[in-house]
N, C-alpha and C positions, 0 to 999 in steps of 0.2 A: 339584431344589429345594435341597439341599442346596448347589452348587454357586453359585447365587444368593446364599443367607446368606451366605460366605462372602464371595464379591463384596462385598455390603454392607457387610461387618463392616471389610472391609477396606479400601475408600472411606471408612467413617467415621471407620477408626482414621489414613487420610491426612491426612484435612481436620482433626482435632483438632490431629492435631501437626505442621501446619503452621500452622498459628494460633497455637498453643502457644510458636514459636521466635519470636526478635525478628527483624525484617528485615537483612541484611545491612547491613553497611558497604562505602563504597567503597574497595577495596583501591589500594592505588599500582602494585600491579602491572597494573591489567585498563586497557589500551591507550584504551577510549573515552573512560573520564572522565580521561584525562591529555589528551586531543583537545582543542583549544584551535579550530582551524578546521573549519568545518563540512565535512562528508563531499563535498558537493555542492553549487556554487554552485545558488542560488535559481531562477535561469532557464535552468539546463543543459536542461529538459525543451524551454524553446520555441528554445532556441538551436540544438536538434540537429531542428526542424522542416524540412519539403519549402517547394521555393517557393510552392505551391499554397499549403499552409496557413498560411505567414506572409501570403500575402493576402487570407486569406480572414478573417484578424485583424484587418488593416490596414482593410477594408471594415468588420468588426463593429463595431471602435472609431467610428469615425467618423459609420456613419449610426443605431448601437443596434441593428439589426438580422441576423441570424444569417443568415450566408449557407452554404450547402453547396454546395459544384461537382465533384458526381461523374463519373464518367465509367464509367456505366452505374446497378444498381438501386442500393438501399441494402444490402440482403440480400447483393449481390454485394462489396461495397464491404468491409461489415463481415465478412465471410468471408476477404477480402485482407487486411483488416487483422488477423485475431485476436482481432477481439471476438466474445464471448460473446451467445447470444441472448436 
């Protein structure tokens, strides 16, 4: 029990005095905000795309319609690829 107050006491006396201080300034030394061009161009994601799926694009644009062409289940597909279930 004890060890809980303490918790508390301690969480609450974080969140006051971090409310309490003003928000930083941008220093000139922190690299990102002297970054003038962006990290990543806009379409590096579809630019580093499989041929499959730049055509499966190329068909989406065209007819509105969402096309998938696996080559096996989905289960199996999303498991190759890393996605989460």
């Amino acid at each position: 029990m004890f060890k809980q107050i303490c918790l508390f006491v301690k969480l609450l006396l974080f969140t006051l005095l971090s409310q309490s201080q003003p928000p930083a300034a941008k220093s000139a030394a922190d690299s990102l905000y002297r970054l003038k061009a962006p990290v990543l161009a806009p379409d590096y994601y579809t630019k580093h795309w499989g041929f499959m799926c730049k055509q499966e694009l190329q068909i989406e644009k065209t007819t509105k319609i969402p096309l998938k062409i696996r080559l096996g289940s989905i289960d199996y597909c999303n498991k190759l690829e890393g996605k989460p279930r």
